[in-house]
ROKE-63495 format. One record per residue (C-alpha): x, y negated, z negated. Coordinates in steps of 0.2 Angstrom, whole numbers, plus 5000, padded with zeros to 4 digits. Layout:
    c1    c2    c3
     X     Y     Z
...
***
This chain:
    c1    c2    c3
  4911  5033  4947
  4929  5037  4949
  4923  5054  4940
  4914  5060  4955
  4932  5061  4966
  4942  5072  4952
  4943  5089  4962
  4957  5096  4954
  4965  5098  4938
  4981  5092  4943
  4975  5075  4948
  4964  5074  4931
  4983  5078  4924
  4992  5063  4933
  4976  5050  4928
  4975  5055  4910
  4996  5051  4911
  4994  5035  4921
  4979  5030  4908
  4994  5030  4893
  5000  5017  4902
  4985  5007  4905
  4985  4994  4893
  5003  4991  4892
  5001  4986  4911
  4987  4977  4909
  4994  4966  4896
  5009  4961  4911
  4998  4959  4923
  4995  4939  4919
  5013  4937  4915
  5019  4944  4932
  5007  4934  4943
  5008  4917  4934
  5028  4918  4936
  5028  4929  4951
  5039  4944  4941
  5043  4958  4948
  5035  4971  4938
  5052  4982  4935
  5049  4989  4918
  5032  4996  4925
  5040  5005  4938
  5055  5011  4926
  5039  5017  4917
  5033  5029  4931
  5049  5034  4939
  5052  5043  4921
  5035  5051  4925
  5042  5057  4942
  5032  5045  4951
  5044  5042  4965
  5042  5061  4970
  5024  5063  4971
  5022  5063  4989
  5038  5074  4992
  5032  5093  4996
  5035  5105  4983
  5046  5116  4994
  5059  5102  4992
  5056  5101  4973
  5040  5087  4972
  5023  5085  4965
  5017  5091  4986
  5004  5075  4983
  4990  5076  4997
  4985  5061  5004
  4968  5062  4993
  4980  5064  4977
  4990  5048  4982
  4974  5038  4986
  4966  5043  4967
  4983  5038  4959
  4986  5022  4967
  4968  5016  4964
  4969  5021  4945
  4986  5010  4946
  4979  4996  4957
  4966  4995  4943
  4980  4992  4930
  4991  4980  4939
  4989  4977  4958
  5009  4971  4960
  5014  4989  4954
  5005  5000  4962
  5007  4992  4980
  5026  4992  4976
  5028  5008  4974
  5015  5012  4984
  5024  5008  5000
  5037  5022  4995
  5025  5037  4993
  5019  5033  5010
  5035  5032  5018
  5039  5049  5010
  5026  5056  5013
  5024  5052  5032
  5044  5057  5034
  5041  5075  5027
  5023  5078  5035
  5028  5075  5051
  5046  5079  5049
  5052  5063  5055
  5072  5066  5051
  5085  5079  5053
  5080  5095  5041
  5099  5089  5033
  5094  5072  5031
  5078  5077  5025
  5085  5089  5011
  5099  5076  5006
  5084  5062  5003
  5073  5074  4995
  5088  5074  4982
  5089  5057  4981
  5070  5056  4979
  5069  5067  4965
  5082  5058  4957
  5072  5041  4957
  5075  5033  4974
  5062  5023  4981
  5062  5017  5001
  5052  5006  5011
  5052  5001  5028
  5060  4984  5032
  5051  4980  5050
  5043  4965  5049
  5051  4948  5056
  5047  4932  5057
  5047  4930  5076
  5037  4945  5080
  5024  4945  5063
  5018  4962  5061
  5027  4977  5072
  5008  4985  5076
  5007  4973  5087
  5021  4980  5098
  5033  4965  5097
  5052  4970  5100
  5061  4966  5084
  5077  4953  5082
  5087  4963  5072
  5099  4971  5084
  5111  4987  5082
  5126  4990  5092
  5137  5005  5094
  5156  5003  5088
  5163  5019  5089
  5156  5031  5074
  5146  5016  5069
  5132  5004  5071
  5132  4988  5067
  5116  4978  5063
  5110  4960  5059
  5094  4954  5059
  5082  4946  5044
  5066  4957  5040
  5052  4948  5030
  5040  4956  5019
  5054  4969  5012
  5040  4974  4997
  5047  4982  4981
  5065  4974  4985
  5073  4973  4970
  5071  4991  4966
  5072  4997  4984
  5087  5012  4984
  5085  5014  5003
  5079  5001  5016
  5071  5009  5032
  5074  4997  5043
  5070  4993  5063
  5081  4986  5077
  5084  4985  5093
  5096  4996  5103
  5101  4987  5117
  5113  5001  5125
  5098  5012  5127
  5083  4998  5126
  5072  5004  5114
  5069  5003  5093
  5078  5015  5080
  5076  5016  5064
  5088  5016  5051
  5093  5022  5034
  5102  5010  5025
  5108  5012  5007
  5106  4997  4992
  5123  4995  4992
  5129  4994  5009
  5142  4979  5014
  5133  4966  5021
  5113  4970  5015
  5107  4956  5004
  5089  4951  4997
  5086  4933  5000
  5071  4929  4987
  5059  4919  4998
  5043  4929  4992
  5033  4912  4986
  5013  4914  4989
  4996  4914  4980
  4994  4935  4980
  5002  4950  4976
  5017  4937  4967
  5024  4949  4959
  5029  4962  4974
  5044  4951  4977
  5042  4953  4996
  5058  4946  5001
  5068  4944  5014
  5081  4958  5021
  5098  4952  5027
  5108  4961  5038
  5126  4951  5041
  5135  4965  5052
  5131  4980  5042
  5140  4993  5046
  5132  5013  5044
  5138  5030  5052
  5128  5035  5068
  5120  5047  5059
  5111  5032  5049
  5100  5032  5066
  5086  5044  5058
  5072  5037  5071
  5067  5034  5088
  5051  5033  5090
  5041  5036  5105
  5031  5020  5104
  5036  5003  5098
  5021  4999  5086
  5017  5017  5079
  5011  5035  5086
  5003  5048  5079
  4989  5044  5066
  4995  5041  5049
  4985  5044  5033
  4999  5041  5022
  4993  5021  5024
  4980  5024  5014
  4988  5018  4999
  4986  5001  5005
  4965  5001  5003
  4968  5009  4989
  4977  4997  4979
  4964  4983  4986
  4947  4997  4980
  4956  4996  4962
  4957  4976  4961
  4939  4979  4966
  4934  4992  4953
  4945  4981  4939
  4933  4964  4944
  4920  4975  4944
  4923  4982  4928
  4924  4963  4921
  4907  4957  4927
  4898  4971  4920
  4908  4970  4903
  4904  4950  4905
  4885  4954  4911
  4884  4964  4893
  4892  4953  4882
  4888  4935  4886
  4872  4928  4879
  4870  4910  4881
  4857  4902  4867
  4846  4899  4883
  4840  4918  4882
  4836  4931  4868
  4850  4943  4874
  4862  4945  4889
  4864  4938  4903
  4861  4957  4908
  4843  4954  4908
  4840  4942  4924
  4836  4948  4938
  4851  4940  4948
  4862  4948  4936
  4857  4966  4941
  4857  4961  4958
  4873  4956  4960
  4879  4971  4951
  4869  4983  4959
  4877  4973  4977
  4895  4977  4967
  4891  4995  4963
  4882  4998  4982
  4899  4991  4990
  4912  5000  4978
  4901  5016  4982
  4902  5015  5001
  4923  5010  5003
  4924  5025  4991
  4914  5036  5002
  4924  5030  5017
  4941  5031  5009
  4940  5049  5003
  4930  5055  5015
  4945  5050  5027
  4960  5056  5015
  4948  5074  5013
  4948  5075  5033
  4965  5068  5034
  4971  5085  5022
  4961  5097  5030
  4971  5103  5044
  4955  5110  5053
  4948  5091  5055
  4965  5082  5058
  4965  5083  5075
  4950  5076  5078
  4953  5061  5069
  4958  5044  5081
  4952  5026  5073
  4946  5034  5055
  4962  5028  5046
  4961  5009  5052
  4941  5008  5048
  4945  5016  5031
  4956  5000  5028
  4944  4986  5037
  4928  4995  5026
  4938  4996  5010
  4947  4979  5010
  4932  4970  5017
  4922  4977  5002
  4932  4974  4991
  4933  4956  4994
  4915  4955  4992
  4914  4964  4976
  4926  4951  4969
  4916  4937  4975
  4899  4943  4969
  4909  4947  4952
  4914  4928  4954
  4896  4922  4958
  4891  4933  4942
  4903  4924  4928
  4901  4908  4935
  4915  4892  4932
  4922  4904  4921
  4929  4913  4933
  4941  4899  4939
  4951  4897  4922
  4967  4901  4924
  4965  4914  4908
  4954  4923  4919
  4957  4939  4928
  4946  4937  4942
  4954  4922  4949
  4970  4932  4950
  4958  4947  4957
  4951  4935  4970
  4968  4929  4976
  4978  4949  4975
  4962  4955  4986
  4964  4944  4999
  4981  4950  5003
  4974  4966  5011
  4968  4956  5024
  4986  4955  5030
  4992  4973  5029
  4993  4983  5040
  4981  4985  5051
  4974  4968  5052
  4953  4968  5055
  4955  4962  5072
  4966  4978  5077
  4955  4989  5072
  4943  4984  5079
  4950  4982  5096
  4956  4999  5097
  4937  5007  5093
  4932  4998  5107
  4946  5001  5121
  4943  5020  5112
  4924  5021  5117
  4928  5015  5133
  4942  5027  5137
  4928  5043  5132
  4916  5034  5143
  4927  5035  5155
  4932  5053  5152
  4916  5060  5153
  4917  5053  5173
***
């Protein structure tokens, strides 16, 4: 099905490299969530490809990604291994949100486009453990103060995806002086950033998710790259798209299974497959109708996303692409579940670790409940426009 979304030769380029690379991910993918690894060697694997810089624009020297490019990518990845493709992942979004919008300095933006294409990866370190998730407007603990040419920050930020390979950590605090949120680059190596490895749950166990120490780091004033207008985000944002689409590849991997299963297992009961009862073909036509509609959604929204003409008009489409996509994909692991049965709860199985890595979208950002609020409060805001 993926098939029908191939537009262009470039992006059938970049799937046929990530498909050299399918089975020796696959064969990991076991290993890293039943000792929560951090998948390094796979993203050692795609940084040699140029991963890192697929988002970056080609005026600065990258792959100039759309946002429909990076959605097919990371759902051919997610397919793979889950772990890898949301770690890195969170970096083509962050890139490629800072150089669409130009978000930096056109100097500090040249300087990271370097570092970029050199193999750096960056994620933004926000949330904390006081306030959960920033959308939800609360003011961050970590605190900057002006010394001089300096700042000085200390805070813990949890949920620091992808941190032991992180080069650059993006990082949120509150300015007291000027009472309001900056945001701030912060290299690896800075005196006082440490990575305390707290990362222990059922899902995504291998993204290493830890948490960001900040014991009176000290960075030039020029570190201060952000200030954004609102505390829990502005403008639109289709570079998150990369989150539903790690959660549509766990779907399309399950689904995959089932059918593969569906094909091949033929208990002495019946004279064939399972493939032939009626329930069987229901549930994978139920898998195949939902893996259909999140993929209408999500590339219908990347498509309009791109397409500068339709941008505009976009307000909620980002946020329902996520609630759609990760909602459905939970449903196709469970009916894939329901298909294979008890077998399905073996530890040797995939799906078990399928049905535990798709719940985790649940809890990225933007939660269901967001979403959901703000189509609301935005039909009632054009009611009352039309007044």
């Amino acid at each position: 099905m993926i098939n029908l979304y191939i537009k262009t030769e470039k992006q059938q380029q970049w799937i046929n490299r990530l498909e050299e690379l399918e089975d020796k991910f696959k064969s990991k993918s076991a290993d890293i969530d039943e000792n929560s690894i951090f998948p390094k060697e796979n993203v050692e694997d795609l940084l040699k490809l140029g991963y890192a810089s697929l988002t970056l624009p080609e005026s600065y020297g990258g792959k100039g990604f759309s946002v429909y490019d990076m959605v097919l990518s990371q759902e051919i990845l997610a397919s793979f291994d889950a772990n890898t493709a949301l770690s890195v992942g969170w970096s083509l979004g962050v890139v490629g949100e800072l150089y669409e919008k130009k978000l930096w300095t056109q100097e500090r933006l040249d300087f990271f486009a370097t570092e970029v294409l050199n193999g750096a990866l960056i994620n933004r370190s926000v949330s904390e453990a006081q306030t959960g998730s920033p959308t939800r407007g609360g003011r961050p603990g970590t605190t900057a103060i002006k010394k001089g040419d300096s700042w000085v920050l200390n805070g813990r930020k949890i949920f620091t995806t992808a941190s032991p390979v992180l080069s650059y950590f993006l990082t949120s605090a509150w300015i007291e002086e000027e009472e309001r949120i900056g945001f701030f680059l912060i290299p690896r190596d800075t005196e006082g950033l440490s990575i305390e490895e707290t990362w222990d749950v059922v899902s995504m166990r291998g993204t290493s998710s830890n948490d960001l120490v900040l014991s009176n780091v000290t960075v030039h004033k020029s570190n201060l790259v952000e200030l954004p207008e609102f505390a829990s985000g502005g403008k639109i944002n289709g570079w998150l798209l990369h989150i539903p689409a790690t959660y549509l590849g766990i779907a399309q991997a399950a689904r995959d299974y089932a059918v593969h299963f569906a094909n091949t297992h033929s208990p002495n009961s019946l004279n064939g497959s399972i493939a032939q009862l009626p329930n069987v073909q229901q549930l994978l036509g139920e898998i195949d109708l939902e893996l259909t509609k999140a993929r209408l959604v999500i590339y219908g929204v990347a498509s309009a996303y791109d397409n500068e003409s339709t941008k505009e008009l976009l307000t909620n489409e980002v946020s329902v692409a996520k609630h759609i996509v990760t909602n459905s994909a939970i449903t196709i692991v469970d009916k894939a579940m329901r298909l294979v049965g008890a077998k399905s709860l073996q530890r040797t199985n995939p799906l078990q670790r399928y049905y535990r890595d798709v719940r985790a979208g649940l809890h990225n950002p933007p939660m269901d409940d967001m979403t959901i609020k703000k189509l609301a409060l935005t039909a009632l805001e054009e009611d009352n426009n039309k007044k």
